[in-house]
gemmi code that builds the backbone of each chain (N, CA, C; Angstrom):
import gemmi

chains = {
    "A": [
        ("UNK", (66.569, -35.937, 14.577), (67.811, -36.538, 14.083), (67.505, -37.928, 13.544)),
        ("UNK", (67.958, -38.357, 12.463), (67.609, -39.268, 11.897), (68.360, -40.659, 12.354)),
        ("UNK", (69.276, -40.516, 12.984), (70.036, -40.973, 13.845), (71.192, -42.152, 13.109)),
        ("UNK", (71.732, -41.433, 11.649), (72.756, -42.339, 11.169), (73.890, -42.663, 11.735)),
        ("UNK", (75.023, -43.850, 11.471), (75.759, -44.213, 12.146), (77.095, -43.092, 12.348)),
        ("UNK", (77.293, -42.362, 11.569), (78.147, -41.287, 11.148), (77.670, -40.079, 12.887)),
        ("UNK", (76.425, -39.791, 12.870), (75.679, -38.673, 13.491), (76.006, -39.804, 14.825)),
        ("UNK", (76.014, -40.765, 15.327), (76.253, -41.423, 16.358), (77.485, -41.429, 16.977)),
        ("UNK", (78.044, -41.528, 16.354), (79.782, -41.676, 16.548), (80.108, -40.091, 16.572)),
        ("UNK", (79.579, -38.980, 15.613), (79.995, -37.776, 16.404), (79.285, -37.380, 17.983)),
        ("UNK", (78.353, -37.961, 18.142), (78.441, -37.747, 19.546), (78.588, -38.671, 20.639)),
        ("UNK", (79.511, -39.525, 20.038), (80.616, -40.740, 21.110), (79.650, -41.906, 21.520)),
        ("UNK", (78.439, -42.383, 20.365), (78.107, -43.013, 20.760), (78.358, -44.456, 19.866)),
        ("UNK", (78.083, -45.623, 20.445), (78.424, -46.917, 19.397), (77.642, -46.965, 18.339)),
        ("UNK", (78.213, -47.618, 17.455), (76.752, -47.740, 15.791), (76.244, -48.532, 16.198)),
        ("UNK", (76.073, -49.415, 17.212), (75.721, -50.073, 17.381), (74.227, -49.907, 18.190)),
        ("UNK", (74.101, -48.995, 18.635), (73.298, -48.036, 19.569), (72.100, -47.692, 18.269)),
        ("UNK", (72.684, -47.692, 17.185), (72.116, -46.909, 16.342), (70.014, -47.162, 16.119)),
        ("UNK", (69.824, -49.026, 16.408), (68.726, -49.057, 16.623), (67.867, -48.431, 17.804)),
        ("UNK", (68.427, -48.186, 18.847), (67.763, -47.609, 19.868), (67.429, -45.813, 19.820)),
        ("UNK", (67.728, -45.432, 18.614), (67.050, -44.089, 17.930), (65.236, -44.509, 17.105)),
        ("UNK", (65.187, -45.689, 17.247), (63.824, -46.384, 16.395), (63.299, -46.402, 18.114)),
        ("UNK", (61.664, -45.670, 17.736), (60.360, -46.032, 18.655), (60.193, -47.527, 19.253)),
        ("UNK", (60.567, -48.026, 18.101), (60.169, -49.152, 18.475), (61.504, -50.206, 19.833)),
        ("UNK", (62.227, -49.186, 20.276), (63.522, -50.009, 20.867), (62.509, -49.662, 22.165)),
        ("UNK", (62.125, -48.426, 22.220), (61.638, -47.545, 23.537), (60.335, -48.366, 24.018)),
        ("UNK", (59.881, -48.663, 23.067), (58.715, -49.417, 23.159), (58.634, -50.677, 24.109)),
        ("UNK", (59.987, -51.705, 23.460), (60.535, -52.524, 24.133), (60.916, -52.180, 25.248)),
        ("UNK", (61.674, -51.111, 25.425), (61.941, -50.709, 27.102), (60.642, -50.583, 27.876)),
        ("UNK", (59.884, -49.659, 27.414), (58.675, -49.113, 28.551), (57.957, -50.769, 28.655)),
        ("UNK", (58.039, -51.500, 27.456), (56.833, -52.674, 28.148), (57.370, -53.618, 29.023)),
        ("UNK", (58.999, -53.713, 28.582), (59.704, -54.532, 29.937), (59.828, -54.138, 30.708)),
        ("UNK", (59.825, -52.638, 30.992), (60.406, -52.113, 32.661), (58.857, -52.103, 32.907)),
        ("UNK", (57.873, -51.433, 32.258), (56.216, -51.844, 33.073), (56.264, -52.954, 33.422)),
        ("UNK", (56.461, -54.352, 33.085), (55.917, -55.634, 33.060), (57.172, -56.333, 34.866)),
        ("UNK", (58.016, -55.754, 34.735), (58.908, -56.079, 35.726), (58.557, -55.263, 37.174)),
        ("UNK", (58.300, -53.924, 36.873), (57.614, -53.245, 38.232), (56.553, -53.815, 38.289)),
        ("UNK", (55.085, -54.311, 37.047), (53.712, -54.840, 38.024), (54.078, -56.038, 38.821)),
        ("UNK", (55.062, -56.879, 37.821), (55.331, -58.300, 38.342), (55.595, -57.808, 39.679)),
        ("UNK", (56.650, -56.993, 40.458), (56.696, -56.710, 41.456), (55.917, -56.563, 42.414)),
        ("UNK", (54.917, -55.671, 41.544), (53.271, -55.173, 42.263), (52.752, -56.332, 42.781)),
        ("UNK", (52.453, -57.075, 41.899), (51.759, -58.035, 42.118), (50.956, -58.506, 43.623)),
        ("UNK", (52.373, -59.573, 44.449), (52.324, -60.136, 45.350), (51.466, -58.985, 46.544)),
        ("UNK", (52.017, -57.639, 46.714), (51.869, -56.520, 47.502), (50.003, -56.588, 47.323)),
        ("UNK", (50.026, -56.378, 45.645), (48.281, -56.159, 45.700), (47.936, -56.987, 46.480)),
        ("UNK", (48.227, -58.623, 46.117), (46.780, -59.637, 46.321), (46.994, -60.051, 48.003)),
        ("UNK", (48.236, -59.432, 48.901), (48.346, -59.603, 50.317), (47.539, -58.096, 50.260)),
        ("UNK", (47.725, -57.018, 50.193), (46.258, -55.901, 50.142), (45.248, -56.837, 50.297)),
        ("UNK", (44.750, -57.115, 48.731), (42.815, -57.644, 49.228), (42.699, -58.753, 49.878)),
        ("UNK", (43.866, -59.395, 49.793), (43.986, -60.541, 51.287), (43.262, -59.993, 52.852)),
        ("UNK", (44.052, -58.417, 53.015), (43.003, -58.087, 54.252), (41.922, -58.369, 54.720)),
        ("UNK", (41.063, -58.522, 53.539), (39.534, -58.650, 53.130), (39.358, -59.912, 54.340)),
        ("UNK", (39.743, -60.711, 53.916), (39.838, -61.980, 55.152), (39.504, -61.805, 56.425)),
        ("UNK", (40.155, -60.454, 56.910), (39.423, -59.882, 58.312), (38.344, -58.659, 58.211)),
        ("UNK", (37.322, -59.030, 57.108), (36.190, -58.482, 57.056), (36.165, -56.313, 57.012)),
        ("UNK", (35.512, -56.036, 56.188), (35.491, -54.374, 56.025), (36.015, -53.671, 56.826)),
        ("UNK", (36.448, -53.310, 58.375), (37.066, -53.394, 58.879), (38.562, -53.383, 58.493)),
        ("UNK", (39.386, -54.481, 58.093), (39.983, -55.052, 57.943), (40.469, -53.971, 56.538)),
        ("UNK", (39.648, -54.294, 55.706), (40.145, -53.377, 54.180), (39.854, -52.213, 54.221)),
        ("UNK", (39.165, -51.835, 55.159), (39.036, -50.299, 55.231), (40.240, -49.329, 55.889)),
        ("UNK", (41.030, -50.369, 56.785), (42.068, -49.712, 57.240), (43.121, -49.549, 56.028)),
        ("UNK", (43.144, -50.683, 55.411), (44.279, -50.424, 54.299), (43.668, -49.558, 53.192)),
        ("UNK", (42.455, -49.338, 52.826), (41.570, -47.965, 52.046), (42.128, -46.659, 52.120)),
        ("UNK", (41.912, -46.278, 53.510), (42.422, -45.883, 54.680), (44.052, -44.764, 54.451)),
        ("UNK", (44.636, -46.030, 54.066), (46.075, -46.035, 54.277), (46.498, -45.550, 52.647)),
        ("UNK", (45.979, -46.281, 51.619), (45.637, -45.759, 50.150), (45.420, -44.705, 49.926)),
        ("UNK", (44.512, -43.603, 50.694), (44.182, -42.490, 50.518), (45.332, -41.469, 50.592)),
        ("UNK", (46.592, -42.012, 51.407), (47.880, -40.665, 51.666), (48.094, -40.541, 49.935)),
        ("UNK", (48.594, -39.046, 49.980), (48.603, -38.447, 48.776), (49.726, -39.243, 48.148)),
        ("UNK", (50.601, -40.081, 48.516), (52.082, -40.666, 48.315), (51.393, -41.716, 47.286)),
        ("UNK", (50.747, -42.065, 48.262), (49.852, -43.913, 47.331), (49.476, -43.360, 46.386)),
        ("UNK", (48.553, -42.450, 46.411), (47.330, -42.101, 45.319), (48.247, -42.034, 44.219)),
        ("UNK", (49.606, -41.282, 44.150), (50.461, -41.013, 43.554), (50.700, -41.866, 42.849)),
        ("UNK", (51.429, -42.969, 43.413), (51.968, -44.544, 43.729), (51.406, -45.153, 42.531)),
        ("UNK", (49.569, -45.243, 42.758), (48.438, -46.163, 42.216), (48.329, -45.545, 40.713)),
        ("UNK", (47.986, -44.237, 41.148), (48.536, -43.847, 39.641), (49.194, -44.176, 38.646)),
        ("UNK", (50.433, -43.953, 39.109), (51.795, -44.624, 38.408), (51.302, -45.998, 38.039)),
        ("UNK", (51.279, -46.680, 39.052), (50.766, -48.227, 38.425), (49.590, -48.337, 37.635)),
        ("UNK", (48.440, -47.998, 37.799), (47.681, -47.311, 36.994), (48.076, -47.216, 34.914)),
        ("UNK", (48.606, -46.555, 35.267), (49.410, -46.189, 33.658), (50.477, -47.102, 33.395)),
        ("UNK", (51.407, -47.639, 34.266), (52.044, -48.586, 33.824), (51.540, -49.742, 33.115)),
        ("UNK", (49.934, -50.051, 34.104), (49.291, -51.132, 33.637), (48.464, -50.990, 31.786)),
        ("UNK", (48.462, -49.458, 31.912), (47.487, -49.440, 30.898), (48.973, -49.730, 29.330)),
        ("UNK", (50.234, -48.815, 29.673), (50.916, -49.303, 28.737), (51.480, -50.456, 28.658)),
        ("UNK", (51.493, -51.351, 29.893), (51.717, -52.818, 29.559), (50.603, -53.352, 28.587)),
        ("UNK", (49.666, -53.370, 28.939), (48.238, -53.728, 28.374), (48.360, -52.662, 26.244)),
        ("UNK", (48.882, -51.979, 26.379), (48.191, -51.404, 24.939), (49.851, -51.615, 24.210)),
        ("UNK", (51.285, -52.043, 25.302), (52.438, -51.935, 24.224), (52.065, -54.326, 23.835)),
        ("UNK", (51.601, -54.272, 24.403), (51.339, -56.067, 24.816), (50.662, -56.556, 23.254)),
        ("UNK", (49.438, -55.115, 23.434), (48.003, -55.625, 22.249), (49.061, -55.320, 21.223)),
        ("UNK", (49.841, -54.207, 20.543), (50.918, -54.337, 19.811), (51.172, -55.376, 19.200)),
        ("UNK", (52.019, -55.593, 20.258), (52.588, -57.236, 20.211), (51.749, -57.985, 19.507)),
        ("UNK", (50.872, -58.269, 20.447), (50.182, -59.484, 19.738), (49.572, -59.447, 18.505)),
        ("UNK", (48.709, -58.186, 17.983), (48.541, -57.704, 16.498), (49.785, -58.077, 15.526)),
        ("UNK", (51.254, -57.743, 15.859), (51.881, -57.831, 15.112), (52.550, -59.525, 14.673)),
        ("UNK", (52.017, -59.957, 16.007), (52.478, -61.898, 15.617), (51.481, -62.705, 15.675)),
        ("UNK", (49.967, -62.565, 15.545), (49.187, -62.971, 15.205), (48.477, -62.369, 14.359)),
        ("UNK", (47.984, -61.217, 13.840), (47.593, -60.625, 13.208), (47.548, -60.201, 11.901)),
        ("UNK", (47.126, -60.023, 11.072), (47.166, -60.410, 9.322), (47.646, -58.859, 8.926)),
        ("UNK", (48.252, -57.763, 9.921), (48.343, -56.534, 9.472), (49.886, -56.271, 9.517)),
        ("UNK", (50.855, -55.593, 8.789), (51.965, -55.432, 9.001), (51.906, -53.653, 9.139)),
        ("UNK", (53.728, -53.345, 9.365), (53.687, -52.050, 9.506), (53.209, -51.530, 10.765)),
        ("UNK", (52.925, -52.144, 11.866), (52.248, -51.655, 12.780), (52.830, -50.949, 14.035)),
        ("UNK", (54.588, -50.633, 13.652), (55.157, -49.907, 14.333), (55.075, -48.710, 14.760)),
        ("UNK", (55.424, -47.821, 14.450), (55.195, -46.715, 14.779), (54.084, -45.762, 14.575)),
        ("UNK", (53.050, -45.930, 14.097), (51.783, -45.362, 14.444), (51.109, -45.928, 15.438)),
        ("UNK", (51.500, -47.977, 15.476), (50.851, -48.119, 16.646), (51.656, -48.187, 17.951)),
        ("UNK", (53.011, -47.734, 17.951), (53.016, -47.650, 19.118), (52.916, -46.100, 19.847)),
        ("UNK", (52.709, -44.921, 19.074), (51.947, -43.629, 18.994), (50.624, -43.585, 19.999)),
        ("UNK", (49.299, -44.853, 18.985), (48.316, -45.207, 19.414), (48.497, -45.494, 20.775)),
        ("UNK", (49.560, -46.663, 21.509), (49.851, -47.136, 22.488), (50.179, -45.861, 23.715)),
        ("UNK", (51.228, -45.294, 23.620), (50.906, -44.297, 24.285), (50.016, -43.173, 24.531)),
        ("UNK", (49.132, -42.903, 23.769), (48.196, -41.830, 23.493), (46.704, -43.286, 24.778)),
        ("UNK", (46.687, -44.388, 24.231), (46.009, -45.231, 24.866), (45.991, -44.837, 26.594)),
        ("UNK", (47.335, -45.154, 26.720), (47.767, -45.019, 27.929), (47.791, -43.811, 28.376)),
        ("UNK", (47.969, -42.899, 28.364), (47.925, -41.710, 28.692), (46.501, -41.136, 28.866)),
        ("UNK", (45.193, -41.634, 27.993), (43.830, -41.292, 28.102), (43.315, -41.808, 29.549)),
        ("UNK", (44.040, -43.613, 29.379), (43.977, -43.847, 30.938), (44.151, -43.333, 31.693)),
        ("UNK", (45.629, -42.946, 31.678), (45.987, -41.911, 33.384), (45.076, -40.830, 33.304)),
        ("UNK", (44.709, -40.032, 32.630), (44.158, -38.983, 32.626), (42.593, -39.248, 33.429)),
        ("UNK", (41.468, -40.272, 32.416), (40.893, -40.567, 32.971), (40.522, -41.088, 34.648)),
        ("UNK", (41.599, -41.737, 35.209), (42.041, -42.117, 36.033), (41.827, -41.002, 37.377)),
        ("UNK", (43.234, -40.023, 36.723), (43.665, -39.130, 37.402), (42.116, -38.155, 37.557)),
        ("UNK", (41.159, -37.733, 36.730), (39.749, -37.392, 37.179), (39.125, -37.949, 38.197)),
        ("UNK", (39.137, -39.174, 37.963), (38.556, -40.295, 39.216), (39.232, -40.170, 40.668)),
        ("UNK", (40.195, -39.665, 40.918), (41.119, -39.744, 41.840), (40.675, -38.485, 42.349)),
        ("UNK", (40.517, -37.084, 41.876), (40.194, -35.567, 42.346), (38.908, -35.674, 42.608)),
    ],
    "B": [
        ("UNK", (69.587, -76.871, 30.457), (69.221, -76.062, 28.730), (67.892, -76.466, 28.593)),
        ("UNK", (67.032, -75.450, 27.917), (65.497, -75.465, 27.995), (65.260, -76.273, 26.369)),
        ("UNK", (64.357, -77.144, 25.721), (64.733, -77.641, 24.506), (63.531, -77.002, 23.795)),
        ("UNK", (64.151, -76.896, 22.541), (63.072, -75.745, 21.698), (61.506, -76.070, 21.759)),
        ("UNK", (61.396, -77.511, 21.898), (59.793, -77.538, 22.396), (59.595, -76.943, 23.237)),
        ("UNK", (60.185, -77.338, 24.664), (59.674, -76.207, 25.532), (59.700, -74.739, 25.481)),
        ("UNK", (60.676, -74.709, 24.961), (60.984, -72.907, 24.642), (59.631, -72.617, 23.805)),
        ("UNK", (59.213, -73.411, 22.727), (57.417, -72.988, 21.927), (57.014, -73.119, 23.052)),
        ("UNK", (56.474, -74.591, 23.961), (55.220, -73.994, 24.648), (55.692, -72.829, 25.464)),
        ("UNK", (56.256, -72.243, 26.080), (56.611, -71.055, 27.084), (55.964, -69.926, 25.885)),
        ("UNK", (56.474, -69.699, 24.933), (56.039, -68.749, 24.060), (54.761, -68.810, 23.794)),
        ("UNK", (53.642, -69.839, 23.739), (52.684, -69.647, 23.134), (52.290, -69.907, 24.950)),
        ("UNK", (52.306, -70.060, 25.826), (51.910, -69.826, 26.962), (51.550, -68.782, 27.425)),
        ("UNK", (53.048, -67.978, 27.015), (52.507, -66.478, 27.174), (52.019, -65.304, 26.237)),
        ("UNK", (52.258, -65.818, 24.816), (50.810, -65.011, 24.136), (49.400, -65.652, 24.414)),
        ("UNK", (48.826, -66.575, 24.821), (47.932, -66.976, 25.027), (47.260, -66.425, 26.475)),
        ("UNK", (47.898, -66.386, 27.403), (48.141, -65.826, 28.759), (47.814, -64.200, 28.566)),
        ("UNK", (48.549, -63.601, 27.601), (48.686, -62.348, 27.243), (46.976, -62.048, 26.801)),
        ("UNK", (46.617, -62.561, 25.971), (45.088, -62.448, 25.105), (44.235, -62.424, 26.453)),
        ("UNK", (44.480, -63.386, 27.209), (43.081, -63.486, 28.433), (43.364, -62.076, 28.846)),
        ("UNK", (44.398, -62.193, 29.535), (45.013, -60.681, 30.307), (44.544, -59.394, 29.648)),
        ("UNK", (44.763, -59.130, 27.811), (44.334, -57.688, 27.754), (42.884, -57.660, 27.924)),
        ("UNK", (41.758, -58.864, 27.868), (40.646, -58.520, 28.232), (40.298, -58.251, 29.485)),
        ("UNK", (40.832, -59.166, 30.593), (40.823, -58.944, 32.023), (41.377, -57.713, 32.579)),
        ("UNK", (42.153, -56.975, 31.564), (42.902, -55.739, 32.361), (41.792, -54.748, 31.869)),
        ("UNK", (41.610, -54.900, 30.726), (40.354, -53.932, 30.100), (38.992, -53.502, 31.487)),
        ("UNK", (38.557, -54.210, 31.281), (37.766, -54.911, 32.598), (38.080, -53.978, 34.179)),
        ("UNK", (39.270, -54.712, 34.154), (40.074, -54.208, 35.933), (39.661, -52.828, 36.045)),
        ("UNK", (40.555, -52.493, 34.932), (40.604, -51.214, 34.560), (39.224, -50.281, 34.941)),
        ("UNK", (38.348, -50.517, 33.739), (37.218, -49.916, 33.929), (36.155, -49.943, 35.384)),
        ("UNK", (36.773, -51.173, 35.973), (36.098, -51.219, 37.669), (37.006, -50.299, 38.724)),
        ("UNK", (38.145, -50.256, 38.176), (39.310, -49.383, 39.038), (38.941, -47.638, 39.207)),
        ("UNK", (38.314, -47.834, 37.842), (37.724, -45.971, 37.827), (36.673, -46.132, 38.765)),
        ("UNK", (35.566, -47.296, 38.198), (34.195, -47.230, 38.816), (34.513, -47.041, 40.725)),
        ("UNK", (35.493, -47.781, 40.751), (35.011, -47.499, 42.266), (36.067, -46.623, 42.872)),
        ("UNK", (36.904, -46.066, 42.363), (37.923, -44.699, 42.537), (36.717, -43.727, 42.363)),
        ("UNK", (35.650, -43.819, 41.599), (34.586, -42.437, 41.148), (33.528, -42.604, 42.357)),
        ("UNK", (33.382, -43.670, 42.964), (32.176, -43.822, 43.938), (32.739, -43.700, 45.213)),
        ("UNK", (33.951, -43.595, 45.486), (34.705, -43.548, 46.618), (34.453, -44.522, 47.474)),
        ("UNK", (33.855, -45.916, 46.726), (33.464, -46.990, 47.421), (34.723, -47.210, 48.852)),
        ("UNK", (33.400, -47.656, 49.960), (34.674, -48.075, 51.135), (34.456, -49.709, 51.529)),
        ("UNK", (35.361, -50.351, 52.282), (35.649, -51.594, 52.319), (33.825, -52.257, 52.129)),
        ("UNK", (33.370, -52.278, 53.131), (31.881, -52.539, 53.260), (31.405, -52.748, 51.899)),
        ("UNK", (31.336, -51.684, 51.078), (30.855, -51.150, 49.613), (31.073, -52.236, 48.804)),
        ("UNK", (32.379, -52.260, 48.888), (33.429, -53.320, 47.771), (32.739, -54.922, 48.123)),
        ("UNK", (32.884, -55.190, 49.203), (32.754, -56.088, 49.875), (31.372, -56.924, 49.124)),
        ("UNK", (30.381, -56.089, 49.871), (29.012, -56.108, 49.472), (28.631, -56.300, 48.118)),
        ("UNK", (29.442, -55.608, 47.332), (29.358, -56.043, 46.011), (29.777, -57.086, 44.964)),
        ("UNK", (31.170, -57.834, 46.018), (31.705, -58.737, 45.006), (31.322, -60.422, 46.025)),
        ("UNK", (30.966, -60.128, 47.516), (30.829, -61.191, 47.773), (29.315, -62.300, 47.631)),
        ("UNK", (29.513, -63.701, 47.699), (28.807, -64.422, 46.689), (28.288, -63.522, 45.467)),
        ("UNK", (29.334, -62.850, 44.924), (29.110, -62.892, 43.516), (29.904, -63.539, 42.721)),
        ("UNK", (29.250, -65.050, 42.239), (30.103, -66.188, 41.394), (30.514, -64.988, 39.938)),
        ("UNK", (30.144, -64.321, 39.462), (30.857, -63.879, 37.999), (31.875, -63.351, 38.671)),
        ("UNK", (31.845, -62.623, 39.056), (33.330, -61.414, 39.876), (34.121, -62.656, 40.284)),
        ("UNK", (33.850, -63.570, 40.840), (34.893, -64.845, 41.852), (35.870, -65.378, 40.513)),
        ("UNK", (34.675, -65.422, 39.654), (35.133, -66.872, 38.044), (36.150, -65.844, 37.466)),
        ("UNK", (35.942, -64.521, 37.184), (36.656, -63.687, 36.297), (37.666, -63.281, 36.988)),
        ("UNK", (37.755, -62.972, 38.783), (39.226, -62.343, 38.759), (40.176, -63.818, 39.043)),
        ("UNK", (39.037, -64.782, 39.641), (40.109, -66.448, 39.648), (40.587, -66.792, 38.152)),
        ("UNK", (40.648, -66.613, 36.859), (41.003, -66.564, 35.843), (41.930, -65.672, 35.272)),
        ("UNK", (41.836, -64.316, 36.292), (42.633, -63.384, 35.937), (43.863, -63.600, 36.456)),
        ("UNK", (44.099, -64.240, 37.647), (44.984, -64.760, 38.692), (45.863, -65.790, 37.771)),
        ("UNK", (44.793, -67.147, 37.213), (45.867, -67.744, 36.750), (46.192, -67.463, 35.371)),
        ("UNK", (46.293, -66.156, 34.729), (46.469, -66.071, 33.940), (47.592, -64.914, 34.377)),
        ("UNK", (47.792, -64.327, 35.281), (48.865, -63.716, 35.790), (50.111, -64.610, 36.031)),
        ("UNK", (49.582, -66.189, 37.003), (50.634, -67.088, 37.479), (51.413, -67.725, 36.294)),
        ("UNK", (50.257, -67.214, 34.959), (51.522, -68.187, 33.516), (52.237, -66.787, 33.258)),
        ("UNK", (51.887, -66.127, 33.030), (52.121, -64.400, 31.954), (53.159, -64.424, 32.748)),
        ("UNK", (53.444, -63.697, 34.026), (54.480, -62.813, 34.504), (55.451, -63.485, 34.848)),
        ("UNK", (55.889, -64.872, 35.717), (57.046, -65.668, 35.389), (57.832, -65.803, 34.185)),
        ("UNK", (56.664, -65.833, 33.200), (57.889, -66.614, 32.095), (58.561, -65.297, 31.321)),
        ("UNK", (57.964, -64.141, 31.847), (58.270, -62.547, 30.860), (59.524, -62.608, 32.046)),
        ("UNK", (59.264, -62.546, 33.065), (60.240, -62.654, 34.598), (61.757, -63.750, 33.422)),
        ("UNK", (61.280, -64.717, 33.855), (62.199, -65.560, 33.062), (62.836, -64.869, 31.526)),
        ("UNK", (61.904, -64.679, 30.926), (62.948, -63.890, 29.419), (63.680, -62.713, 30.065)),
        ("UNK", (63.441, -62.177, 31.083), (64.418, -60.868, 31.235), (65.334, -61.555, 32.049)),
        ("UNK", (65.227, -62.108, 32.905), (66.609, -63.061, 33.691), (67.229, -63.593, 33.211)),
        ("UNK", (66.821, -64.007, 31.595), (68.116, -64.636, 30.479), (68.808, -63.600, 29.691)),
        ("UNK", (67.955, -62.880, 29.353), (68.527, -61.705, 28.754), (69.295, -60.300, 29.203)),
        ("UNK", (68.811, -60.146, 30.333), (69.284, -59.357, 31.315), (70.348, -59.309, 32.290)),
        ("UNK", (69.948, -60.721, 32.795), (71.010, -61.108, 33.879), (71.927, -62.251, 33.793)),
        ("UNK", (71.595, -62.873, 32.043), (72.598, -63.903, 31.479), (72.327, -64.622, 32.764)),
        ("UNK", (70.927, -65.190, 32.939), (70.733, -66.475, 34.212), (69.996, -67.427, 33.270)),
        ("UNK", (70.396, -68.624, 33.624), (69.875, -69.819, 33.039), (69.917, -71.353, 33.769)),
        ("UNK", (69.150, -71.781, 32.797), (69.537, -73.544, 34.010), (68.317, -73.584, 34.880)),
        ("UNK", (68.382, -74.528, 35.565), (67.511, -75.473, 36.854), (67.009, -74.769, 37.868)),
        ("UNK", (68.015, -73.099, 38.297), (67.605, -72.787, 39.232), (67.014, -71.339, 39.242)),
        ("UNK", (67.160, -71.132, 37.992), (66.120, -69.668, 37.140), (64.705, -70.609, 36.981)),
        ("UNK", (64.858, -71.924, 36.334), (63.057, -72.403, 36.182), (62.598, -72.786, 37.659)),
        ("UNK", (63.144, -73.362, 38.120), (62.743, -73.380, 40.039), (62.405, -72.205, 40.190)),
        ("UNK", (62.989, -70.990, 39.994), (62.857, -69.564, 40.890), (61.635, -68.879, 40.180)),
        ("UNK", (61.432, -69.452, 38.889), (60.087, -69.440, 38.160), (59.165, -69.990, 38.387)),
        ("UNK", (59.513, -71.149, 38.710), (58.005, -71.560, 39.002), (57.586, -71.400, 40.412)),
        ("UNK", (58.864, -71.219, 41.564), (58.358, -70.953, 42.834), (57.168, -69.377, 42.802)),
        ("UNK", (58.109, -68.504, 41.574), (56.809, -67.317, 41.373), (55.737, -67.535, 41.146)),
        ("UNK", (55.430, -68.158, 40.253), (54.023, -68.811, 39.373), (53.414, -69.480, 40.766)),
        ("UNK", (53.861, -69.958, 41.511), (53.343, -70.929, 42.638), (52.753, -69.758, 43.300)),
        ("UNK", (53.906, -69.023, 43.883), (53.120, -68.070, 45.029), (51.918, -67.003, 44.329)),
        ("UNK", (52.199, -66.643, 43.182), (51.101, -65.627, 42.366), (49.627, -65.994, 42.981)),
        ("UNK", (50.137, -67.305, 42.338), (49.306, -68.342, 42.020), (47.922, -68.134, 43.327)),
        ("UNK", (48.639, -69.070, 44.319), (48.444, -69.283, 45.800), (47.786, -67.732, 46.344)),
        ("UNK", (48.925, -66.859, 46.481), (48.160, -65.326, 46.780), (47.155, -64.722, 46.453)),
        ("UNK", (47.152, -64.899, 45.136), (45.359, -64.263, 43.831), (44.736, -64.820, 44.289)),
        ("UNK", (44.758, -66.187, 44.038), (43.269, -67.122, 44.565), (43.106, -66.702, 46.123)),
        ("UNK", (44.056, -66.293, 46.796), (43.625, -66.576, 48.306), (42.701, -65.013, 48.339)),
        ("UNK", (43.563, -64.236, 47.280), (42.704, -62.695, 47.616), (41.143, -62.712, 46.661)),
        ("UNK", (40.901, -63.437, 45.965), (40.065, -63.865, 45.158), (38.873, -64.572, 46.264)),
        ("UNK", (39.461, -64.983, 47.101), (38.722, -66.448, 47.912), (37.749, -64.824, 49.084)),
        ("UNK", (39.339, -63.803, 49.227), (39.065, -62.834, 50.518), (37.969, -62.446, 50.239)),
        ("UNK", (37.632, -61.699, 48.754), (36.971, -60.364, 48.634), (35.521, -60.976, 47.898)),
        ("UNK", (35.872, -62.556, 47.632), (34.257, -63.091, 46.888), (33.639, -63.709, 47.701)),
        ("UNK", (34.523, -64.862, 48.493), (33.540, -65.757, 49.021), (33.721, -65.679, 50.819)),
        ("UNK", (34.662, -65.684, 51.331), (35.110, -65.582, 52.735), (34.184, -64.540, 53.516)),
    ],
}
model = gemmi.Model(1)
for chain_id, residues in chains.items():
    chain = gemmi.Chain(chain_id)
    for i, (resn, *xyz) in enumerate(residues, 1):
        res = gemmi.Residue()
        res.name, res.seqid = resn, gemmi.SeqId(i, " ")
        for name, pos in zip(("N", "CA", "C"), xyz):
            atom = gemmi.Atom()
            atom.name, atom.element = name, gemmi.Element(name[0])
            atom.pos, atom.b_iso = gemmi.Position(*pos), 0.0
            res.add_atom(atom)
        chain.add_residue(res)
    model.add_chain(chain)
structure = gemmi.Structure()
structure.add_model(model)
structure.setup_entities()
């Protein structure tokens, strides 16, 4: 659907809505909602390798604890979040520093296909 | 009210912040497989990153390049999102940036040199 303002309003939605039929709105979503869950992550990781402090031991229990199939799950997810923060980000920055225009929608194609090689890769490493 | 100078440096703070970061995540990344593939255990990890000054310099850089990046992206969605602004959104920003801050290095300090 090409998503004109006419085709919007027959299915009760605002014209105003009408940009969020463009890749590039989604784009904006996935890199802010990634960038707001790692921010979250964050603190959790670096009290994780904080363990370290009470020596192998110490990080091996939380290793340990990483291994339930829930986490692995979990890490995953973050995992790929990180990789499309990281490849919707390089985007970005190509497109406001960078001497190339047009770089919407093939690269944000690239961006997910990026990210997704990650999880995959990933997800090998994990089995 | 934030004044458009500051509003540039915040912006070029965090594309600049951003540039260190996609190399450091590149990086993370590729050590995140390496030792997900070796099934490295605490000992393993340990052994490998402690007194090692490159691993200490690169993830202590990665840290403060997290403590600029993710506040001020934190901050553009709390204006835009949650229509928050003023004295006590940049306090609640920089108290983030503080603790990032403080936490990385301390897990930085755990797994290199401690």
């Amino acid at each position: 659907m090409r998503g004109d303002s006419r085709s919007f309003a027959a299915l009760g939605m605002p014209a105003r809505w009408r940009s969020r039929a463009h890749p590039a709105w989604w784009a904006f979503v996935v890199h802010r909602v990634s960038g707001l869950l790692l921010a979250a992550f964050l603190p959790l990781h670096f009290w994780a390798l904080g363990t370290a402090l009470g020596g192998a031991p110490a990080l091996d229990r939380f290793l340990r604890f990483a291994e339930h199939p829930a986490v692995r799950v979990a890490e995953w997810g973050l995992v790929v979040l990180l990789a499309l923060h990281l490849a919707g980000g390089t985007r970005l920055l190509l497109i406001e520093f960078g001497p190339w225009r047009g770089l919407r929608k093939d690269w944000i194609a690239g961006s997910v296909g990026a990210a997704a090689l990650v999880g995959l890769v990933y997800a090998l490493a994990l089995v | 009210m934030t004044t458009p100078a500051t509003q540039a440096k915040l912006w070029y703070a965090q594309r600049i912040s951003a540039m260190v970061l996609a190399a450091c995540v590149v990086a993370h990344l590729a050590i995140i497989v390496y030792a997900t593939r070796r099934g490295l255990t605490g000992a393993d990890i340990l052994a490998r990153t402690r007194g090692n000054a490159g691993i200490a310099a690169f993830y202590a850089a990665f840290v403060v390049a997290c403590a600029v990046h993710a506040p001020i992206g934190l901050r553009t969605v709390a204006q835009e999102w949650l229509r928050w602004r003023g004295g006590a959104l940049d306090a609640a920003c920089g108290a983030f940036a503080f603790a990032i801050l403080v936490a990385g290095l301390r897990a930085v300090w755990a797994v290199s040199v401690s």
